[in-house]
C-alpha positions in Angstrom: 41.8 5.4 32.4 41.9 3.6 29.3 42.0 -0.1 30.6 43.0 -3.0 27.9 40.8 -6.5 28.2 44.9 -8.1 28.4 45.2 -5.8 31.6 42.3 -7.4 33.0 43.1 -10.7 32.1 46.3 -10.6 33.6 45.0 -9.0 36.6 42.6 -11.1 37.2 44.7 -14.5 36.7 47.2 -12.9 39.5 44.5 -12.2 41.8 43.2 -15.6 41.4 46.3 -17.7 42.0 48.5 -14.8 44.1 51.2 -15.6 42.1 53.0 -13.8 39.2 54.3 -17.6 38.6 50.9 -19.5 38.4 49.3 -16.6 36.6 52.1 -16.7 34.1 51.5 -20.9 32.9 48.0 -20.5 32.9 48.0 -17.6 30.2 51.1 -19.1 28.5 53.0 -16.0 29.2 56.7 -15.3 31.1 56.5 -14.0 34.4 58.7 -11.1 33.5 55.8 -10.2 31.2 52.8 -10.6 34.1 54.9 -8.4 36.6 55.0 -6.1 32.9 51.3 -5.9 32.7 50.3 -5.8 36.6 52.5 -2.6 36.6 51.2 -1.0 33.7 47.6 -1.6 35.3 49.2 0.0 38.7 49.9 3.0 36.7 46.9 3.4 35.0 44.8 2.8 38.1 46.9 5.1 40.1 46.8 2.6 42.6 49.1 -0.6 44.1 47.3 -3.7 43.4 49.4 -6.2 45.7 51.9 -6.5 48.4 55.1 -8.1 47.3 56.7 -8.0 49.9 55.7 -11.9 51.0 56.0 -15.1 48.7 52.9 -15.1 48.0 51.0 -12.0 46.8 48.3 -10.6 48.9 45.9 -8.3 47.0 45.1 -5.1 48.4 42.0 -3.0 48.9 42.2 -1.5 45.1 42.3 -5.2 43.9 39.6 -6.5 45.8 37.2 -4.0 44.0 38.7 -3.8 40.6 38.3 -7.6 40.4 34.4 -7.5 40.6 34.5 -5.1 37.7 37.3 -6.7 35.8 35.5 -10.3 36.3 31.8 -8.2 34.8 34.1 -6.8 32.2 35.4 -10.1 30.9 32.4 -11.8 30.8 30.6 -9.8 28.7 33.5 -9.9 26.8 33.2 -13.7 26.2 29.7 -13.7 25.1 30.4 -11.0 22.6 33.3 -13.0 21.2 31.4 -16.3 20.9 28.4 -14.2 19.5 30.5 -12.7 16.9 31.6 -15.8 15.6 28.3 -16.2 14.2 27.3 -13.0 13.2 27.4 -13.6 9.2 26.3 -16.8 8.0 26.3 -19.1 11.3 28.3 -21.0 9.4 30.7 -21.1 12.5 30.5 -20.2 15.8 29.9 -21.2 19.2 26.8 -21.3 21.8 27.2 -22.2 25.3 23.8 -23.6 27.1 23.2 -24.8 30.9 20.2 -26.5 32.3 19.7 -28.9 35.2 20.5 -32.5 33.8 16.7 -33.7 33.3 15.5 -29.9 31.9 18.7 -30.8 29.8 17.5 -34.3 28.8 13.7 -33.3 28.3 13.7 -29.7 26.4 17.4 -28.5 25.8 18.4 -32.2 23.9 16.0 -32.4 21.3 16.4 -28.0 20.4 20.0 -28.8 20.1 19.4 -31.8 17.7 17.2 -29.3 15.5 19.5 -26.8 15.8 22.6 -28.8 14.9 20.6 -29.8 11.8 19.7 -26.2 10.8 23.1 -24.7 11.6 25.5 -28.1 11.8 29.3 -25.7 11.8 27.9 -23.8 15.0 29.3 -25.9 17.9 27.0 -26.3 21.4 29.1 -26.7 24.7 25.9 -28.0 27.0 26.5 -27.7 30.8 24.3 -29.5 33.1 24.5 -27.5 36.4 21.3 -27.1 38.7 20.1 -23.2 38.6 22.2 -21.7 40.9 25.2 -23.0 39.6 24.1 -22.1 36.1 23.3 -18.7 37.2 26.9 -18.1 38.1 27.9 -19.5 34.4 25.8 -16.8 33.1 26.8 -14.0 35.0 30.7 -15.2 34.4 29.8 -15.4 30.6 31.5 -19.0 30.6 27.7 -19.8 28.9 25.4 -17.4 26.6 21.8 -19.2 27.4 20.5 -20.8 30.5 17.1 -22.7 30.9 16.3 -22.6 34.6 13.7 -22.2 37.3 14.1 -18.5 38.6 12.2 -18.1 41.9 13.0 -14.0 41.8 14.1 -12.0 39.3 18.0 -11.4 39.4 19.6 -7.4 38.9 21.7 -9.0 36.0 20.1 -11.3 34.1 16.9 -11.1 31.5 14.5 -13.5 31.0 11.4 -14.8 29.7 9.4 -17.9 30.8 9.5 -20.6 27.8 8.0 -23.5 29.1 5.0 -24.4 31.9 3.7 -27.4 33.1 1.2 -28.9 34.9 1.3 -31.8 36.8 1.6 -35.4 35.8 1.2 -38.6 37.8 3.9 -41.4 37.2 3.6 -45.1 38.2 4.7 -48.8 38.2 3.2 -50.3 34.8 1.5 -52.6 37.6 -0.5 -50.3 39.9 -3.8 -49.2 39.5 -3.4 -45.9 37.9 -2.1 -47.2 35.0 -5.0 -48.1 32.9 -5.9 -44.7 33.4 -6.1 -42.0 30.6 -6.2 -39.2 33.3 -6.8 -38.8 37.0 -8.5 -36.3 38.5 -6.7 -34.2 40.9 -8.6 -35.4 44.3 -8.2 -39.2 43.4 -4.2 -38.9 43.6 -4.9 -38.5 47.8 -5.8 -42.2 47.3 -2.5 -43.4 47.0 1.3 -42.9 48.5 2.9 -40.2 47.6 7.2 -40.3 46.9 8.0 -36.6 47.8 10.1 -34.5 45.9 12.1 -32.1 48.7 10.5 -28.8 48.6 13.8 -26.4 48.4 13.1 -27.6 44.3 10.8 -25.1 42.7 8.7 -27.8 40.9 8.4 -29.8 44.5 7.2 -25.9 46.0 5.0 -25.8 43.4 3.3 -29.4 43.9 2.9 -28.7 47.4 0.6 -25.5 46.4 -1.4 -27.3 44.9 -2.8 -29.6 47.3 -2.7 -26.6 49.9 -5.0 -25.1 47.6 -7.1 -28.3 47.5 -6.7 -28.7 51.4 -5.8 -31.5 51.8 -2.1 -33.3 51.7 -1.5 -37.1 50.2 0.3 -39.3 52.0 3.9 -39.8 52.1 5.9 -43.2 51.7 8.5 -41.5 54.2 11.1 -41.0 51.2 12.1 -37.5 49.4 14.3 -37.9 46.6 16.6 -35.1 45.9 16.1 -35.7 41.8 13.1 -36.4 39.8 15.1 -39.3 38.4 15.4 -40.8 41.8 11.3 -40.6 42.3 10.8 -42.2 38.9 13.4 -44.9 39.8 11.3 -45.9 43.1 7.7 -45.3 41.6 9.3 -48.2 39.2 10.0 -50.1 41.7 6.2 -49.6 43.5 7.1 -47.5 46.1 4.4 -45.6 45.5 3.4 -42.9 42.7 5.5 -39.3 41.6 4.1 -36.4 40.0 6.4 -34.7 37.7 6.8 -32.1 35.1 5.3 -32.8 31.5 9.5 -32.3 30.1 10.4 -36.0 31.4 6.9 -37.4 30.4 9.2 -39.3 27.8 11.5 -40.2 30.2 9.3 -42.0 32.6 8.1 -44.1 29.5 11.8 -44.9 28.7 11.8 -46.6 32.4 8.5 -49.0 31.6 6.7 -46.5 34.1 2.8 -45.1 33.1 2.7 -41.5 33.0 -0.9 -39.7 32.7 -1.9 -35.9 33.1 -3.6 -34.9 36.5 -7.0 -33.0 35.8 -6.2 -29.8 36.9 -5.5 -26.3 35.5 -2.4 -25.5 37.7 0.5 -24.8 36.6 3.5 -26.4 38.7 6.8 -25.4 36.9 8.2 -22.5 35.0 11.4 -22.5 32.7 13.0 -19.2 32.2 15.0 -18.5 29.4 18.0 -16.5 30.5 21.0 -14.5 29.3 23.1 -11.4 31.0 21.2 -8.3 30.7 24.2 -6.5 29.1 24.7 -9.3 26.5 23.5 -8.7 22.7 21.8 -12.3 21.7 23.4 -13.9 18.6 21.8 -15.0 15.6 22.5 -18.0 16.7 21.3 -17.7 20.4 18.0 -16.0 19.0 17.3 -18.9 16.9 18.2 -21.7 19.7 15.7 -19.9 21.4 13.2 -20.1 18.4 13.7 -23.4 18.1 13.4 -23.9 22.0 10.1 -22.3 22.0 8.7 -24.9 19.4 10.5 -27.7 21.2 8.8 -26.6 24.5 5.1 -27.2 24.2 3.5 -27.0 27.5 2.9 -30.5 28.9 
């Protein structure tokens, strides 16, 4: 069949705005020239892609399946340009990253700064998404590496787990806790909990914990959707917030006391993960070198 990427391209900028017109200013090209292309891909295909017989184009059954292939196709093709920027020297390049904002802030951050000091002409594009919107940046190839919490395994995307944690105990500088060096894991059901809503991996993996110890703390009647919201009102002696060791640092930053819980449990996993048909850069492989170090367990 003997498909070009500009065939794809094209198609899939047509099927997106149903337009030859649209298509035709967002790849800088004349509509005489899309209309070109889409029927050149007809003819290859063997197969009509639209109706034009309305204003606006309506794709047809051919399209609709062609453009889940065409949008895999592409994709992978973006990774392998970015990661053959860098193939020789890393002198140049690009590498595309996504993490939630406080993964970001607590293990992503400080790789990059040693990264851009190792390899300072390779540009980093960071997006902070939360997983499942990073997850569709990987699969689209828009980013090469993601650091996320992967609750299943996905068809399409390798990974490896890079960083664990187990639980920590934050805390207004004031309350009682905070002379502490440690606390053991019973003693937190002494005090009022802030909650951390369970559809969060780390907050599922909390509430294992004191399942497993049978017994639950109790609540202050709040659940923050962020971590940075439960530091915010632990500051403000609402009560105390366990979080991950990554934004030990961070709690700190906010005048809060942050000391590790006795207990062997780990509570949070970070996956490393990249498209399972993408070949890894030399840059990508030593971001994740570098991530590795970064990411002691806490």
């Amino acid at each position: 069949m003997n498909l070009t990427i500009k065939q794809l391209k094209v198609f899939v900028a047509v099927y997106d705005a149903r337009s030859f017109t649209v298509a035709a200013a967002s790849l800088n090209m004349t509509q005489s020239a899309i209309s070109k292309v889409c029927r050149e891909l007809e003819d290859r295909v063997d197969c009509q892609l639209f109706d034009r017989s309305s204003r606006t184009l309506v794709p047809l059954e051919g399209a609709h399946a062609l453009y889940r292939s065409a949008l895999d196709i592409l994709a992978s093709v973006k990774v392998a340009e970015r990661s053959l920027d860098s193939l020789k020297s890393m002198e140049h390049g690009q590498l595309n990253v996504t993490a939630s904002t406080l993964i970001m802030y607590g293990l992503v951050t400080p790789t990059v700064r040693d990264f851009h000091n190792a390899h300072p002409g390779i540009r980093v594009e960071l997006f902070e998404l939360p997983t499942a919107d990073g997850i569709e940046h990987i699969l689209s190839g828009a980013v090469d590496l993601g650091l996320v919490s992967l609750g299943e395994p996905h068809p399409k995307i390798d990974h490896q787990v890079v960083y664990e944690s187990r639980m920590w105990v934050a805390c207004a500088a004031t309350h009682p806790l905070a002379a502490c060096a440690s606390v053991p894991l019973p003693k937190l059901l002494d005090y009022r909990h802030i909650g951390l809503r369970k559809v969060y991996g780390f907050g599922r993996g909390v509430e294992k914990v004191f399942q497993d110890l049978g017994q639950t703390p109790e609540a202050v009647n709040i659940d923050c959707g962020t971590l940075l919201s439960g530091l915010a009102l632990a500051r403000d002696g609402l009560g105390i917030v366990i979080i991950p060791g990554y934004i030990v640092g961070l709690a700190h930053s906010l005048g809060l006391a942050a000391l590790p819980v006795q207990s062997e449990a780990i509570v949070h996993r970070l996956s490393l993960a990249y498209r399972s048909s993408a070949w890894l850069s030399p840059a990508a492989l030593d971001f994740i070198e570098i991530l590795k170090r970064v990411g002691q367990p806490g």
